[in-house]
N, C-alpha and C positions, 0 to 999 in steps of 0.2 A: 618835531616836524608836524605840520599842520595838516589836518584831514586832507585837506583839496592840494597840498603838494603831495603828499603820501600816494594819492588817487593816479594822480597824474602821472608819476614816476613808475607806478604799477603799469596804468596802460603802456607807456612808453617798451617797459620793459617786455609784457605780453608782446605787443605789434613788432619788438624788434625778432622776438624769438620764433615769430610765427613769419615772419620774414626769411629768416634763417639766419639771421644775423644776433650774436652777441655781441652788448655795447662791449665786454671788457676787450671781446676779439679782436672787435673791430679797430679799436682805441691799438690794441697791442701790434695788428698783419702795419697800420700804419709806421708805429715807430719803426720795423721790421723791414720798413723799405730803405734802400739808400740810393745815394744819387749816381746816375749813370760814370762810369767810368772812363777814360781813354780806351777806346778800341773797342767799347760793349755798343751795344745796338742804345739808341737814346727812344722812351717809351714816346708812342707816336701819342700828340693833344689835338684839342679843337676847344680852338678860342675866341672868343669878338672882339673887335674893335668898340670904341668907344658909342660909335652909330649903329651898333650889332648888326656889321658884318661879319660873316665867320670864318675866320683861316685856318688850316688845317698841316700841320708842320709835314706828313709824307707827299702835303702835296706844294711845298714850299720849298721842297727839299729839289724839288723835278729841276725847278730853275737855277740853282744854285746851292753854296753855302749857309748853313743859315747859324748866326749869330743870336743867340738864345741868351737874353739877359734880364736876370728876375731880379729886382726892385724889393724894398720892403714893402712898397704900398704904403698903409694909412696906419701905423701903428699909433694912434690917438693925435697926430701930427703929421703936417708933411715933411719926411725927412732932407735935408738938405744936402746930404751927403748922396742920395737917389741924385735929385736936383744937378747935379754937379755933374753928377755920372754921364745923366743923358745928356745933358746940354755937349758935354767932349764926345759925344760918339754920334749926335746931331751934326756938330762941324764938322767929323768925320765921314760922313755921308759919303760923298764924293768919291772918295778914296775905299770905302768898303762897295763902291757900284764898279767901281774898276777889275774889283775882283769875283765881280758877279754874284757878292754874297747882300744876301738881308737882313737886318738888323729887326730883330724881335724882343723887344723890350715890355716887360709881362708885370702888370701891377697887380698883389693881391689885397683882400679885404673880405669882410664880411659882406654878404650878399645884399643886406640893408643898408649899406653904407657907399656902394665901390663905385653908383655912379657919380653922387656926389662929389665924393672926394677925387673921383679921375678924373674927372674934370676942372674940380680946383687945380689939379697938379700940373694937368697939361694948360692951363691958360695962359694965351701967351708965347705957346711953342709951335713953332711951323716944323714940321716933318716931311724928307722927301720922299720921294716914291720906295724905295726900298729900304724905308724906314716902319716897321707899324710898330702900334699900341696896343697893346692887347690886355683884358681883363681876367683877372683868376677870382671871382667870386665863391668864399668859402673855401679858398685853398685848395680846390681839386685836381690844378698841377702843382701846386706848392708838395703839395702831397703826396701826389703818385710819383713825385721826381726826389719824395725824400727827402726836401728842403723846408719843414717847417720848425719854425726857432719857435719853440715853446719858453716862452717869459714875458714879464713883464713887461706891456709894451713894446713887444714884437712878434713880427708875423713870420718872418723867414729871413733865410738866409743867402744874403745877396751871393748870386753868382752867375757865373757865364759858361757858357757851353759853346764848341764850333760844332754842328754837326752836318755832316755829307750830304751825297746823295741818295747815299746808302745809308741813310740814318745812324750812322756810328758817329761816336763821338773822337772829335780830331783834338780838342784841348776845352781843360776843364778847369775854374778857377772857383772855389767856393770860400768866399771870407765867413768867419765862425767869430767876426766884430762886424761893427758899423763901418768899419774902413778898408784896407787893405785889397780895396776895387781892381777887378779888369780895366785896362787904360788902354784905347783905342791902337797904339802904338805897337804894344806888345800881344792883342788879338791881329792884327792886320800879317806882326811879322809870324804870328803861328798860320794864318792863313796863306801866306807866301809858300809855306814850307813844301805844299799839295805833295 
C-alpha cells in the first residue's frame, strides 16, 4: 500500500471514529436493516424530483395511497427491464388516479452520476400528475429501506411497496432477479382490497 493511500485511509478512519461512527458498523447496522414488511409502519424519506423539488412520503401519504416503486437505476447501463416497468405503470396512470393513489418511482445511483443518467432514462417519457420521479443519490433509501443488492453491476433490488395513510405498508413485492416485477394489474387489484 502506498504512503499517500496508507495516509489517507488513517485520516478517514480517525474523522470517522471522532465522528462516532465505525466504518465496519456502519457498513454492518446497514446490512442489518431489512425491508419494511406488510403491516409494519414503511420508514418515512425525502426525495427530489429530477428539477430538485423535494417530496416527502408522510406528506404524500395525506393524499392518498402511495405506490413506492424502486428501479435499479444506472447499474453501468440503463436497464431495460426498469424501462418496461415504468412505461406499464405510465399507461396505468389513469387507473391508479381513480384510486387516489401516486405512483413513486425512485432511481438510485451514485451521487456523481444520477443526474445524468436520470435524465438519460427519463427522455422521452411524459409523466402524469400522480406520477413522480424521484432520485436516490448514494442509495440512502435504497438503504434505510434495506434494498441494496450488493454485486456486480447492481444497485438494488427492484421492488414495490403499497403504503397508507398511516404509513404501513398494504403489499410488498421485492424481486431478488432482474425480473419477477410488480405489474400494474396485480398492484391496483391489492389496492382495491382497502
Amino acid at each position: 500500500m502506498s504512503r499517500t493511500r496508507f495516509s489517507l485511509l488513517a485520516a478517514l478512519l480517525v474523522f470517522s471514529v471522532q465522528c462516532g461512527l465505525s466504518p465496519l458498523q456502519t457498513r454492518a447496522d446497514e446490512k442489518q436493516k431489512k425491508p419494511p414488511k406488510i403491516g409494519q409502519e414503511a420508514p418515512d424519506f425525502e426525495l427530489s424530483t429530477i428539477d430538485g423539488k423535494k417530496l416527502k412520503l408522510s406528506k404524500l401519504v395525506k393524499e392518498g395511497p402511495v405506490v413506492v416503486i424502486l428501479l435499479r437505476g444506472y447499474p453501468t447501463y440503463q436497464c431495460p427491464v426498469c424501462s418496461k416497468q415504468v412505461g406499464s405503470f405510465v399507461k396505468a396512470a389513469k387507473q391508479f388516479d381513480r384510486e387516489d393513489a401516486t405512483i413513486v418511482m425512485i432511481y438510485p445511483d451514485t451521487a456523481d452520476g444520477i443526474d445524468e443518467h436520470s435524465k438519460e432514462f427519463m427522455k422521452g417519457k411524459k409523466l402524469s400528475k400522480n406520477v413522480k420521479f424521484l432520485l436516490d443519490p448514494d442509495f440512502t433509501f435504497t438503504n434505510s429501506y434495506g434494498l441494496r443488492w450488493e454485486g456486480k453491476r447492481e444497485t438494488s433490488y427492484p421492488s414495490t411497496f403499497i403504503i397508507d395513510k398511516d404509513r404501513n405498508v398494504k403489499y410488498s413485492k421485492i424481486s431478488r432477479t432482474h425480473g419477477g416485477r410488480s405489474k400494474p394489474k396485480d398492484v391496483l387489484a391489492a389496492l382495491k382490497k382497502k
